[in-house]
C-alpha positions in Angstrom: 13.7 7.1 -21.7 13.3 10.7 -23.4 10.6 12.8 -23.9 9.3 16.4 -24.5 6.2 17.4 -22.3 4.0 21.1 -21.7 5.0 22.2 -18.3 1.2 23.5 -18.2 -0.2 20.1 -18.0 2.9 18.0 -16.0 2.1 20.9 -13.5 -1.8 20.1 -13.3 -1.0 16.2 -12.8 1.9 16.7 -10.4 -0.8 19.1 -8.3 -3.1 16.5 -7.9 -0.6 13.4 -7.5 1.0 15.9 -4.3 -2.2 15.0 -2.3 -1.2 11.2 -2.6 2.9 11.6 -1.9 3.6 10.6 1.4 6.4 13.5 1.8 7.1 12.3 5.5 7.2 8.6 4.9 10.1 6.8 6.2 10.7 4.5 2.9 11.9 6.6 0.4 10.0 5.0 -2.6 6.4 6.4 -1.1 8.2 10.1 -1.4 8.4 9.3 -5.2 6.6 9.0 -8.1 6.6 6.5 -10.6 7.0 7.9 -14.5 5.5 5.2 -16.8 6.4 6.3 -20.6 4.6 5.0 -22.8 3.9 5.7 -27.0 2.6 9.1 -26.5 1.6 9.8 -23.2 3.5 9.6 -19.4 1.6 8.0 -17.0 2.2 9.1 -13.7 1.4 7.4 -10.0 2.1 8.4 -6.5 1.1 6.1 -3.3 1.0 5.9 0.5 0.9 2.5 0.9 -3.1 3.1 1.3 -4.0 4.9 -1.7 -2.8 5.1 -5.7 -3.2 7.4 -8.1 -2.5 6.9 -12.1 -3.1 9.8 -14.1 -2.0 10.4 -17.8 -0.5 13.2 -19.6 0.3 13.4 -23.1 3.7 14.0 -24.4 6.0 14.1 -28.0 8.2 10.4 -26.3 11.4 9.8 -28.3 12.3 6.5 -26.4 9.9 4.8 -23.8 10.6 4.0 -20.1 10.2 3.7 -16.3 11.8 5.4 -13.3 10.6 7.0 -9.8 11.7 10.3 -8.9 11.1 13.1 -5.8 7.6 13.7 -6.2 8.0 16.9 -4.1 11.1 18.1 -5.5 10.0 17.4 -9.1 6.7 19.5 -8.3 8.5 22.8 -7.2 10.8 22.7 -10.4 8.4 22.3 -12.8 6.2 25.1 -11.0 8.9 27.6 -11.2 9.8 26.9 -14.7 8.2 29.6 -17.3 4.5 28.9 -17.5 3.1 27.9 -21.1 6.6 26.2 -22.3 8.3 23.0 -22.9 9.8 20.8 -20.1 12.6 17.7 -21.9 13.0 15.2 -19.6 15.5 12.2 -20.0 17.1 9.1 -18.2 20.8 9.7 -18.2 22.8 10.8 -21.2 25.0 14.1 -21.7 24.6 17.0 -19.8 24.9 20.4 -22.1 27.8 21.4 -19.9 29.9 17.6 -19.5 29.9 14.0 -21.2 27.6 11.9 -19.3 29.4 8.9 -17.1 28.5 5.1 -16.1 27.4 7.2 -13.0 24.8 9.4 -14.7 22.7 6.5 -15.9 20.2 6.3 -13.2 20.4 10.2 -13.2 16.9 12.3 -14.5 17.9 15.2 -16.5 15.3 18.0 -17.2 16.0 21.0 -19.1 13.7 23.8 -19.2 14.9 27.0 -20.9 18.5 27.8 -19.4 17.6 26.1 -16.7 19.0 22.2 -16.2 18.7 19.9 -13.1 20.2 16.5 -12.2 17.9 14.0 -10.4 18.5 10.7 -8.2 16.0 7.9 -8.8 14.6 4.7 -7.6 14.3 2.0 -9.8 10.9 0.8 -10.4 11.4 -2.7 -9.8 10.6 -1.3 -5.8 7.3 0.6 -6.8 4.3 -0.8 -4.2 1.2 -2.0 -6.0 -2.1 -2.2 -5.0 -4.4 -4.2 -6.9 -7.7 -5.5 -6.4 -8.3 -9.4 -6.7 -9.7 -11.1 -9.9 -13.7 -10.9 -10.0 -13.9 -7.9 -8.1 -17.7 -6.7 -8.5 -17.6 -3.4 -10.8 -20.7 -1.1 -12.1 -20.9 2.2 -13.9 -22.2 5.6 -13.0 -22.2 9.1 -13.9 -19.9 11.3 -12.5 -21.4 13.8 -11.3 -23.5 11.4 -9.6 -20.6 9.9 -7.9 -19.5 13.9 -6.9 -23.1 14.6 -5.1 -22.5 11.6 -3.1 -19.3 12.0 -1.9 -19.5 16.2 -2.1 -23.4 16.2 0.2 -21.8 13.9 2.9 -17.7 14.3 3.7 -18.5 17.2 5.7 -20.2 15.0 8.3 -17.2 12.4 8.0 -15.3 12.0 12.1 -12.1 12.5 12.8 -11.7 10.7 15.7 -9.7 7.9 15.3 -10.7 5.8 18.3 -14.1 5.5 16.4 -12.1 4.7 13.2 -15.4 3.0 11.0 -16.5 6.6 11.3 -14.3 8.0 9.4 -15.3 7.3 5.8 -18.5 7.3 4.2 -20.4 4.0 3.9 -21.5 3.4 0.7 -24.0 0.7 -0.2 -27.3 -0.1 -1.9 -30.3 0.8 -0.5 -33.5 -0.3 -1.8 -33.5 1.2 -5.6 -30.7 3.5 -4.8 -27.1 3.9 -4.3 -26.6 5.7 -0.8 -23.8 7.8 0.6 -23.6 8.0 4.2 -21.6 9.9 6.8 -21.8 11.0 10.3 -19.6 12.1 13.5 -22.3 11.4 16.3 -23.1 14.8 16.0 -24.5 15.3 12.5 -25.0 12.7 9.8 -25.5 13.6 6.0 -27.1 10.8 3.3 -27.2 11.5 -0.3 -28.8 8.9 -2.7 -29.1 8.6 -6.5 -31.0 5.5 -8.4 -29.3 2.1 -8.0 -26.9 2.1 -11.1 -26.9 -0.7 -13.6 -24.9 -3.5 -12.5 -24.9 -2.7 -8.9 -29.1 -4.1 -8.9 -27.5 -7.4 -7.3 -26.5 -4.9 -3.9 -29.1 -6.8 -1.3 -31.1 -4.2 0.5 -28.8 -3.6 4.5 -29.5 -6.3 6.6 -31.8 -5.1 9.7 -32.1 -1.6 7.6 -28.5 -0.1 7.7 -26.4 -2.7 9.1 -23.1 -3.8 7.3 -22.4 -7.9 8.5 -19.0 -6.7 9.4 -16.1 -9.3 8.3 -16.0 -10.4 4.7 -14.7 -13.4 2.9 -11.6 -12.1 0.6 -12.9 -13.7 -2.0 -16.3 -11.8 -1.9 -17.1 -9.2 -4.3 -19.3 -5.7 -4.0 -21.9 -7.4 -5.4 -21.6 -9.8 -2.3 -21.7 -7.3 0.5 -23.7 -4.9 2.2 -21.6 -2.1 1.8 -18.1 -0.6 1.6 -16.2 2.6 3.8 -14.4 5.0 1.8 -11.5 6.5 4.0 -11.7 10.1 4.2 -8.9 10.6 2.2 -10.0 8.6 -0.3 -12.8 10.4 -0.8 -11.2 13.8 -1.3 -8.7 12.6 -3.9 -12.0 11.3 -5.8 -13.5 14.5 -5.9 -10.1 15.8 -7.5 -10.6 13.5 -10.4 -14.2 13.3 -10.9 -15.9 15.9 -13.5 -19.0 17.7 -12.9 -20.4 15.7 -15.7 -22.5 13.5 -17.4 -19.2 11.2 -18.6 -19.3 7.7 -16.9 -16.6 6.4 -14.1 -16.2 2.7 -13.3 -16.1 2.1 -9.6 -15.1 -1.4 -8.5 -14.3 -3.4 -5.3 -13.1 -5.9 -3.5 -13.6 -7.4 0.2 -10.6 -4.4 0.9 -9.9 -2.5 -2.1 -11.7 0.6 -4.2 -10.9 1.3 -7.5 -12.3 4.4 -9.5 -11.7 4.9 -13.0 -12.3 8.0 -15.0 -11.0 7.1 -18.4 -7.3 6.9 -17.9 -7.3 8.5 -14.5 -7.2 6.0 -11.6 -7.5 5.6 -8.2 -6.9 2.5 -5.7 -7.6 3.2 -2.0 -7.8 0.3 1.1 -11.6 0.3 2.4 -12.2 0.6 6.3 -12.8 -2.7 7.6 -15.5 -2.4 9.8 -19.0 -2.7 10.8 -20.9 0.4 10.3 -23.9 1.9 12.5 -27.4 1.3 11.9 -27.5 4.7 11.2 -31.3 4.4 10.0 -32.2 4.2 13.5 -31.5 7.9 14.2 -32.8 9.3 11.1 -36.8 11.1 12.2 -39.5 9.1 10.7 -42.2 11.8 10.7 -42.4 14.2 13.4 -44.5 16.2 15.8 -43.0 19.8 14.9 -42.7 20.6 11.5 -41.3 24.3 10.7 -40.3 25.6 6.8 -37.6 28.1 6.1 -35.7 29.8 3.5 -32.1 28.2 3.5 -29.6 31.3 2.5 -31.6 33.2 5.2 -31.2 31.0 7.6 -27.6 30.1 7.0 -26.4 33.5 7.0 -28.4 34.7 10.5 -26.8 31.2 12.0 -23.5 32.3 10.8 -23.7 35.9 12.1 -25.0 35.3 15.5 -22.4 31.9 15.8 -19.6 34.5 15.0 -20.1 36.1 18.8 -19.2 31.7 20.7 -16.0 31.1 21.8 -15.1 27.2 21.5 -16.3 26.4 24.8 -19.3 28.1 25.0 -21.1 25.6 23.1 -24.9 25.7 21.6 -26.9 28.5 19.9 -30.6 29.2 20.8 -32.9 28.1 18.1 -36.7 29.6 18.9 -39.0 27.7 16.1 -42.4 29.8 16.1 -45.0 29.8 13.8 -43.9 32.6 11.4 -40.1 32.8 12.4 -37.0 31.4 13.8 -35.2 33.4 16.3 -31.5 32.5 16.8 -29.8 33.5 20.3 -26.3 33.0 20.9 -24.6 34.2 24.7 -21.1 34.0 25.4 -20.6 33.3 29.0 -16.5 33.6 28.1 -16.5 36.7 26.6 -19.9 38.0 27.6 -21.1 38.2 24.2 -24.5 38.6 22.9 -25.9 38.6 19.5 -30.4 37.7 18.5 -31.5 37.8 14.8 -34.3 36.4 13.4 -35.4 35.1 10.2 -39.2 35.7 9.3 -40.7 33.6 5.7 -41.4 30.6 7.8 -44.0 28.4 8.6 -44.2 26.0 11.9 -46.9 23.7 13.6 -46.1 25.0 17.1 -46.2 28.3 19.4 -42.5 28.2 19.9 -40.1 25.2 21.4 -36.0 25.9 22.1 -33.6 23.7 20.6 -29.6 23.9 21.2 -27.5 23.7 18.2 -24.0 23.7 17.3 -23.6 26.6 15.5 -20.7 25.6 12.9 -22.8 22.2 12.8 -26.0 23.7 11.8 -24.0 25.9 9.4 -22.6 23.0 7.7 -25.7 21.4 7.1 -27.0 24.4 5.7 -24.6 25.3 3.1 -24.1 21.9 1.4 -27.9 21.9 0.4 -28.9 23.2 -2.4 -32.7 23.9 -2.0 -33.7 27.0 -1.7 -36.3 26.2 1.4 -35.8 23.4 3.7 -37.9 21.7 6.1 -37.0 20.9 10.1 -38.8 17.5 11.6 -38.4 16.7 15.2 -40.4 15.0 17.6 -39.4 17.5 20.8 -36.4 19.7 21.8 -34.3 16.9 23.0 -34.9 14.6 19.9 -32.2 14.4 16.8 -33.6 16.9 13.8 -34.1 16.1 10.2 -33.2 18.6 7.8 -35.0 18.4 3.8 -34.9 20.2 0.7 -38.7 21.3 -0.3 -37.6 22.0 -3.8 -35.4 19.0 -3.8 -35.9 15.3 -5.0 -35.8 14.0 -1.6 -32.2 12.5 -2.4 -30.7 14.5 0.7 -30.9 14.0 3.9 -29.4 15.7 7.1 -29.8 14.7 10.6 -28.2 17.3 13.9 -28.1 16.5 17.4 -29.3 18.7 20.0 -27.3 20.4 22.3 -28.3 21.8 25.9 -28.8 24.7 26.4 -27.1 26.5 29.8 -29.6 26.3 32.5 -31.4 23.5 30.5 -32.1 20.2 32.6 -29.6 17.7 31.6 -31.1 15.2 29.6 -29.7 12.0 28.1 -27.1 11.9 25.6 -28.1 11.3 22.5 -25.6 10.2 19.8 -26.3 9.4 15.7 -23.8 6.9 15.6 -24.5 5.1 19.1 
């Protein structure tokens, strides 16, 4: 195994495989990656036991090859080698300072410049694979497509373990679209695009948002209500995917994802688990209806959050008819800060809602409209955020908080 490869380029791949290396594993094949060389390219693949990921680089081969090397280590030599040259790499043979041995054949050699290292390996033979099951369903969609729906809703993804089938976003059909859905119990975000070709055989979520839980192994996406992307999953996607019109094939089974962008691709285990009817906690009209400029909004939430300690807790959101009047108290430090943000337009003479400040802030900064509408039924009721210059494709529900000195009213959760 020999070839010649940019530095430039081995860099970019190695950077993006590093998110997949499992650099504390305990089995030293998972700290590796695998080099596949082929006729003119090198394809690469790191795994953690839950994910893979297979991505290409092109380089002058002089003898084809596979082998599995330090992932990490192989990283931090070819960053400090000089940008913009040539990297040889080869599978034993002579170093330029001593004939090579019987012990050097397992040995990776790369020469960059002056520079020369020496390399232990893994054979390949030990590689884990992760491969989905024959007649796995498969469709096709853009890829930007795919980035809005993973990008508008992995904010709102949990992190708490103990409620593991929240941690991913569920992705299934619904009605004529495709829809992306994620929520902590505090905040949920949905994104939709149209129902892409292929995936028209998705039947619509039983009792309106319910995934039936177990599936048969043999079943296909195609077959099932929906799937949960892990977290991490979803990140490394939106590594790979381009901001583009340029197709990606997504595919599953009943516990495997597979995204392909041409060469590029990634396998990740699915979350098996029943998913909330999150449709349940999503407004469905309203009795207070307020409009306000987004950027405005966002900013004032962000200045007078910046005054909360941890534990002081919610914000104080006044909706009026021409404004929105934001009051934030810190009863650790004894801070204060009001601002208010005028251009608006409500239905009511004022009503006080408590909001999480950095939750409310999220919300606002992953739309894109440039004025959004608030629908809630009262000030203890979850709240529906919309674009008014959107398509209608995104959707974002927040829980209210109490405010200090408020009664104590029932808690309320999105994914209960």
């Amino acid at each position: 195994m020999q070839f010649l490869i940019d530095r430039d380029k081995l860099l970019e791949v190695l950077t993006k495989l590093a998110s997949v290396i499992d650099t504390k594993s305990g089995i030293p094949i998972l700290r590796n990656v695998f080099l596949d060389v082929c006729a003119n390219s090198v394809f690469l693949r790191a795994t953690d036991n839950d994910m893979q990921l297979v991505i290409p680089c092109p380089a002058d081969v002089t003898s084809q090859g596979q082998i599995t090397v330090d992932g990490q280590l192989l990283h931090d030599i070819v960053r400090k080698c000089p940008k913009a040259g040539q990297i040889a790499i080869a599978l034993g043979g002579a170093s330029r300072r001593r004939r090579a041995s019987s012990a050097d054949a397992d040995k990776l050699r790369i020469a960059c410049g002056r520079a020369e290292f020496t390399l232990l390996t893994l054979s390949p033979d030990d590689w884990p694979r992760l491969d989905l099951a024959p007649g796995s369903a498969e469709f096709r969609l853009e890829c930007r497509q795919l980035r809005a729906l993973i990008g508008k809703t992995r904010f709102a993804i949990s992190n708490d373990e103990t409620r593991y089938y929240l941690c991913g976003i569920y992705l299934h059909a619904l009605g004529e679209s495709l829809a992306a859905v994620a929520t902590d119990g505090h905040r949920l975000a949905v994104k939709t695009v149209p129902l892409p070709a292929g995936a028209d055989d998705l039947p619509a979520p039983r009792g309106e948002g319910h995934n039936p839980g177990p599936r048969d192994a043999n079943e296909g996406l195609a077959a099932m209500r929906g799937v949960i992307v892990p977290k991490e999953a979803a990140s490394v996607a939106l590594k790979i995917l381009p901001d583009s019109e340029v197709e990606c094939e997504l595919s599953a089974s009943a516990n495997l994802m597979r995204l392909r962008v041409g060469e590029v691709e990634l396998v990740a285990r699915l979350i098996d688990a029943t998913y909330p009817d999150w449709l349940r906690v999503v407004p469905n009209g309203g009795a207070i209806r307020a409009i306000a400029p987004r950027e405005a909004l966002a900013t004032a939430v962000s200045r007078v959050g910046g005054v909360l300690d941890e534990r002081d807790g919610a914000i104080c959101m006044r909706v009026e008819a021409s404004a929105i009047k934001l009051t934030a108290r810190s009863h650790i430090a004894g801070h204060e800060a009001r601002e208010h943000v005028d251009d608006c337009v409500g239905d009511t003479d004022g009503i006080d809602i408590g909001v999480n400040p950095r939750y409310l802030a999220d919300i606002l900064e992953t739309m894109d409209g440039t004025q959004i509408v608030l629908v809630l039924h009262d000030a203890g009721a979850p709240m529906l955020f919309e674009e008014i210059d959107g398509d209608g494709s995104l959707r974002m529900v927040l829980m209210p908080m109490r405010l200090p000195g408020a009664a104590a009213a029932p808690e309320r959760s999105v994914a209960a």
